[in-house]
Each structure stands twice: as structure tokens, then as C-alpha cells.
C-alpha positions in Angstrom: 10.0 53.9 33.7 8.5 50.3 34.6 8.9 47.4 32.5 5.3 47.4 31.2 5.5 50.4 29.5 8.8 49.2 27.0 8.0 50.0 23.5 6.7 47.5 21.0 9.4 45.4 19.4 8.8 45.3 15.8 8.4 41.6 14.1 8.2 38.3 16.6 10.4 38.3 19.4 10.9 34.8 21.2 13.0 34.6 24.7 16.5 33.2 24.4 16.6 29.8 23.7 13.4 29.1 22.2 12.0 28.9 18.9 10.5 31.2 16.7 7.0 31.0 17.0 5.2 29.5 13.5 2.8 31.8 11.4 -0.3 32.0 13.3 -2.6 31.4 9.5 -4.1 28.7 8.9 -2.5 25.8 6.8 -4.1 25.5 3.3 -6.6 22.3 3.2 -7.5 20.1 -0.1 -10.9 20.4 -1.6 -13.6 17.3 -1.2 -12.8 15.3 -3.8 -16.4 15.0 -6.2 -16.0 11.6 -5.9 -14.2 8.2 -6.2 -11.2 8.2 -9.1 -12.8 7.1 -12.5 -9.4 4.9 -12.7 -7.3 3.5 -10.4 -4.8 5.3 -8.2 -2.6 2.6 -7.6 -1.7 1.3 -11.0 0.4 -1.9 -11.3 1.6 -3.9 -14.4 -1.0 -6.0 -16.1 -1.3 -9.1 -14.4 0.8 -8.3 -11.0 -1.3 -9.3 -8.0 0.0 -8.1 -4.4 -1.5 -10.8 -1.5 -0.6 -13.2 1.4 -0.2 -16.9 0.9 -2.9 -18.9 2.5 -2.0 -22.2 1.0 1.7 -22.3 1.2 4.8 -25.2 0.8 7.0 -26.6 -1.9 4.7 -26.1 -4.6 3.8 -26.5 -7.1 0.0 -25.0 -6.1 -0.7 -22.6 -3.2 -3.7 -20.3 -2.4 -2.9 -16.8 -3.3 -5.7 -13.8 -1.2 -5.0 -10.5 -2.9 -5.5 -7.0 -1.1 -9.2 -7.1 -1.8 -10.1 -10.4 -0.5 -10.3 -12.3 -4.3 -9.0 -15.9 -3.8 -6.6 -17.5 -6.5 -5.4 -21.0 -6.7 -2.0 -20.5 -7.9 0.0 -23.1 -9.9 3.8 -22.5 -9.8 6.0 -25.6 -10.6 9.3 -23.6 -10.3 8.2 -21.1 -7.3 10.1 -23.0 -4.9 8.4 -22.4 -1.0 6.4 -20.2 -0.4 5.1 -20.1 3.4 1.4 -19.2 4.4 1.3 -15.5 5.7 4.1 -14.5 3.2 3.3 -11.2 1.8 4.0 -11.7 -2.1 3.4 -9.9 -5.5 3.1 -12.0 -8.6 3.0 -11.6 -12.0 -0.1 -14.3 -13.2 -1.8 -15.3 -16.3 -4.8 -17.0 -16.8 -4.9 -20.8 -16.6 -7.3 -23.9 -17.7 -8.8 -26.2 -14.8 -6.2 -29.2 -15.7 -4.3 -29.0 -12.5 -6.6 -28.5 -9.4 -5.1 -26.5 -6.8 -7.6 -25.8 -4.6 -10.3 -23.3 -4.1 -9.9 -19.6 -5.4 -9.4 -18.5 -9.4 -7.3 -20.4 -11.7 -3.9 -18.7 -12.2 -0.5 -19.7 -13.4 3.0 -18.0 -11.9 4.8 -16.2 -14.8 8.6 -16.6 -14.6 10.4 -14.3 -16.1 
């Protein structure tokens, strides 16, 4: 009898040294979503604002640009140095206009 005409193995059969071949179905895939989330998917603390330093040095204002592109001018008297291109996350609060530092919304470092 010639080799061609072996009987069918039963189940997957891979050569020696080789991996078993993967399921040959298709992978299940995630629906369209109906549209954007109705509330944030990336929820942080009130008041906690991921960004770079723009304005940076001893203190005590630098220029804070968060991950959407809003512009604070940050007031922290005890934040020590904070270089330009640092990648920080604050906690701020709200602050009056009595200390200008710079373009960008008034904030004020929260110390904890």
C-alpha cells in the first residue's frame, strides 16, 4: 500500500516538534459601541489633573498643560522644582487672581 492511501487520523495531528495548530474559528469581536460614553471612562479624584510642566523651576508658580491641551497657572509655594517636560499629576483647587503666575487658569497645589 502507498503512503497516500494511510487512513485518516482522527483529531489534529501536527509533525513532531511543532505546535498544535490553533482552532481554525474565528475570534469573537465587540459590537460598535452606539456612541461616545455618557460619562467618563477614565475617572480620577475630584480635582487631580494629569499634564506636563511648561513653566517649570523653584516655584512657587509654574504653567501646568493637562492631557487635553487646557492651560493652568499653577501656584505652589511648597512644591519644590518642578522641571518643564515633567509629566505630573496634581491635586488643585480653585484660586483668586492675587498671585499672577502666568497665562493659563488660576489653580493652587493642594498638599496633603
Amino acid at each position: 500500500m502507498s503512503d497516500d492511501h494511510q487512513p485518516a487520523a482522527s483529531g489534529p495531528a501536527s509533525p513532531a516538534g511543532r505546535p498544535t495548530p490553533l482552532s481554525a474559528t474565528d475570534l469573537p469581536t465587540l459590537r460598535r459601541p452606539a456612541g461616545p460614553p455618557k460619562r467618563p471612562t477614565d475617572n480620577r479624584p475630584t480635582g487631580v489633573v494629569a499634564g506636563w510642566i511648561t513653566r517649570g523651576g523653584p516655584g512657587p508658580c509654574y504653567g501646568l498643560m493637562d492631557e487635553n491641551g487646557t492651560e493652568y497657572a499653577v501656584y505652589g509655594p511648597n512644591a519644590g522644582e518642578l522641571r518643564k517636560g515633567d509629566l505630573v499629576t496634581l491635586r488643585l483647587t480653585a484660586r483668586d487672581r492675587s498671585v499672577d503666575c502666568g497665562p493659563g487658569i488660576p489653580m493652587r497645589i493642594i498638599e496633603e
